[in-house]
C-alpha positions in Angstrom: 8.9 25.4 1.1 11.7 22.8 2.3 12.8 19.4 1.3 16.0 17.5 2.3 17.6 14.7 1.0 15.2 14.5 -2.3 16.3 12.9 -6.1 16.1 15.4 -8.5 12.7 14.1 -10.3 11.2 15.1 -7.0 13.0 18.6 -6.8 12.0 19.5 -10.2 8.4 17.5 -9.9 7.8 20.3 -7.2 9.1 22.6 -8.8 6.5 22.2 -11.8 3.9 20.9 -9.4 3.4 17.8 -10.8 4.1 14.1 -9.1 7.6 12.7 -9.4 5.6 9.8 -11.2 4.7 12.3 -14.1 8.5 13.3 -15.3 10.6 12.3 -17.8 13.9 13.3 -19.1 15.4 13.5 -22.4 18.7 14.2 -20.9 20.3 12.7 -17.8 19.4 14.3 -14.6 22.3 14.9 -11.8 22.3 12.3 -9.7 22.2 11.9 -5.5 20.1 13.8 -2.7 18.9 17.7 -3.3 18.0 19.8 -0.3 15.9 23.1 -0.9 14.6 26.0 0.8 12.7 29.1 -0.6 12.3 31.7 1.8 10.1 33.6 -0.2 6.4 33.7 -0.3 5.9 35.1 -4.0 6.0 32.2 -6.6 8.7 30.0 -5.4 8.3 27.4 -8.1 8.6 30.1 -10.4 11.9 30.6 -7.9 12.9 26.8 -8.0 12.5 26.5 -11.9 15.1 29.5 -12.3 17.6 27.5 -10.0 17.1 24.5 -11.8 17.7 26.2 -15.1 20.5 28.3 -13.7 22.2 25.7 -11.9 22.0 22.4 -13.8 20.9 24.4 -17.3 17.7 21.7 -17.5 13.5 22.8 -17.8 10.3 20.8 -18.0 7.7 21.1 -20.4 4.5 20.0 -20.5 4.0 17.0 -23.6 1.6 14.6 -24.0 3.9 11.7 -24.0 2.9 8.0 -23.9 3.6 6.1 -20.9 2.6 3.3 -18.6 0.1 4.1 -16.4 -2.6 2.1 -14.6 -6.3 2.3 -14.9 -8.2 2.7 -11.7 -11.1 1.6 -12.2 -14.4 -0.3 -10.7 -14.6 -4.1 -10.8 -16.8 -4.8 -7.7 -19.2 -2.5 -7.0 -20.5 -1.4 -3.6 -17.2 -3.1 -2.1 -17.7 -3.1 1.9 -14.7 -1.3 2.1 -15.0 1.9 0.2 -17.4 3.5 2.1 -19.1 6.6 1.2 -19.0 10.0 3.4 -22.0 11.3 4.2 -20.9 13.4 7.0 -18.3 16.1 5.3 -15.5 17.2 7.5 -12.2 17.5 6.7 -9.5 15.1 4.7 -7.4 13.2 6.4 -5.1 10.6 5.5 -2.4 8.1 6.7 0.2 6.0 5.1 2.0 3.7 6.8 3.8 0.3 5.4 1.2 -1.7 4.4 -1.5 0.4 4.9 -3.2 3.6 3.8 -6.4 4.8 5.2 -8.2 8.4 4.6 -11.3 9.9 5.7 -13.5 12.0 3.6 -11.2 11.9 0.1 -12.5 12.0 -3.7 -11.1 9.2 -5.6 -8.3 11.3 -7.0 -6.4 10.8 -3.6 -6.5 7.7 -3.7 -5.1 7.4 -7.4 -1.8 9.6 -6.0 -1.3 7.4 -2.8 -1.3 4.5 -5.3 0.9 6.5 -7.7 3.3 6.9 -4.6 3.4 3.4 -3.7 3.6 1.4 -7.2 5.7 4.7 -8.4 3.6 4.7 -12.1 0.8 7.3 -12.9 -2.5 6.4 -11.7 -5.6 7.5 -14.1 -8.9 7.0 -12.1 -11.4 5.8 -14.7 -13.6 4.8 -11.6 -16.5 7.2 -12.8 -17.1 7.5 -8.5 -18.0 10.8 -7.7 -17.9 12.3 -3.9 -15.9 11.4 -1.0 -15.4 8.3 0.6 -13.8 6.3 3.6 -10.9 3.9 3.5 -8.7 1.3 5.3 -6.6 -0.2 2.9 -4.1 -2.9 4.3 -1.6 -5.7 2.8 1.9 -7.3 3.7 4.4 -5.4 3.1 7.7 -3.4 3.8 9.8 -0.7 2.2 12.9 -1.5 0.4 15.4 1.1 -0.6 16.7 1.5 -4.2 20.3 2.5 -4.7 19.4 3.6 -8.4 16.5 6.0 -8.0 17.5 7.1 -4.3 13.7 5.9 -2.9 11.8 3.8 -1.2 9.6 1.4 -2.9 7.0 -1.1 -2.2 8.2 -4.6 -1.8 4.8 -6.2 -2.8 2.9 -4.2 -5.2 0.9 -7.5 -6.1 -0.3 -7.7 -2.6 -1.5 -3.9 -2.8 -2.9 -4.3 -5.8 -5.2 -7.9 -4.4 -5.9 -5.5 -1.4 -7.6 -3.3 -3.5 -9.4 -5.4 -5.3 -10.8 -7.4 -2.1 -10.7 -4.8 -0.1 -12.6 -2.0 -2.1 -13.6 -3.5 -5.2 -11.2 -1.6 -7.4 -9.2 -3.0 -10.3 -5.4 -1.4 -11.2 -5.3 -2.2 -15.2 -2.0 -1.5 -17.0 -2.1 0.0 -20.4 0.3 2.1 -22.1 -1.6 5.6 -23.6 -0.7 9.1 -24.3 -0.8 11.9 -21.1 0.7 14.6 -20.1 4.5 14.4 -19.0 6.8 16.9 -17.6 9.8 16.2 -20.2 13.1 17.3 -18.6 15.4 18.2 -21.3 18.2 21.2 -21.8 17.0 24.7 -21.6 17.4 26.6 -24.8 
C-alpha cells in the first residue's frame, strides 16, 4: 500500500477502510498532504491505525452518527441508459471530468463514484439488483480547494440532471443516522 500527497481524512479513511466521505472528527485533524507506504503484507491498516495513533495520538470509531447523505434511488424506470449485463465478465470502470462509465458494476459502484464526485455519502435505495452498463456524461471541470486539499466537482447540479436523464436515477438529500468513522483523541 502507497499514497502520496493525500489529506488526512483520506489517510485515516484507508486506514479504517471506509470512504473519506464517511469520517468525521471531534477533534481537529493535522492539516496538509500525507504520503504513506506499508511494506508489509500482514494487516497494514492494522499497521496504519498504530501510526496514526502513535503519531498524531487520534483513532476512529465506528458511530452511527447523523449526516447528510443522498438517496440514490429510481425515478425513471427502464432509463435507456442504465443497461443491464447479461454477459458477465469483469468490472471495469473509468472516471474522467465529466464522465464516468463502467461495465458490468452492481449499483453500489455507482453510489461511491457519486460519493467521490459530490464528496457526501451515497445510500443506494434503488432496490436494482445485478449488474449493469453505464455512460454517464455532463459539463464539467475540476476545481481545487485550498481548504480540504481536493479536487471537487464544479457542477454537481449538472451531474445530478445527468443522472436523472441519462439513467433515470434520482439523488435525494435527507439528513438520517449511519455509520461514521468519528476521529477523536485516543484514550
Amino acid at each position: 500500500m502507497a499514497w502520496t500527497n493525500q489529506p488526512f481524512e483520506t489517510l485515516i479513511a484507508r486506514a479504517y477502510g471506509v470512504s473519506p466521505w464517511y469520517v468525521t472528527a471531534v477533534t481537529p485533524l493535522p492539516k496538509g498532504e500525507f504520503d504513506y507506504m506499508a511494506t508489509t503484507s500482514q494487516q497494514p491498516r492494522d499497521s496504519l491505525q498504530a501510526m496514526i495513533r502513535s503519531k498524531y495520538g487520534l483513532v476512529g470509531l465506528r458511530k452511527t452518527r447523523e449526516t447528510d447523505v443522498l438517496l440514490l434511488t429510481v425515478r425513471r424506470p427502464n432509463a435507456s441508459g442504465l443497461k443491464p449485463n447479461f454477459t458477465g465478465g469483469i468490472e471495469t470502470s473509468t472516471a474522467k471530468t465529466g464522465s464516468l462509465s463502467r461495465v458490468n458494476g452492481p449499483i453500489r459502484s455507482l453510489a461511491f463514484d457519486l460519493e467521490n464526485c459530490l464528496q457526501i455519502p451515497v445510500i443506494d435505495q434503488t432496490g436494482l439488483t445485478g449488474r449493469f452498463n453505464y455512460d454517464l456524461e455532463w459539463d464539467d471541470q475540476l476545481e481545487w480547494d485550498n481548504d480540504t486539499g481536493r479536487n471537487h466537482i464544479s457542477n454537481p447540479e449538472g451531474l445530478k440532471q445527468a443522472l436523472l436523464d441519462q439513467l433515470g436515477l434520482e439523488l435525494v438529500p435527507t439528513n438520517m443516522p449511519i455509520e461514521m468513522l468519528v476521529v477523536e483523541k485516543a484514550k
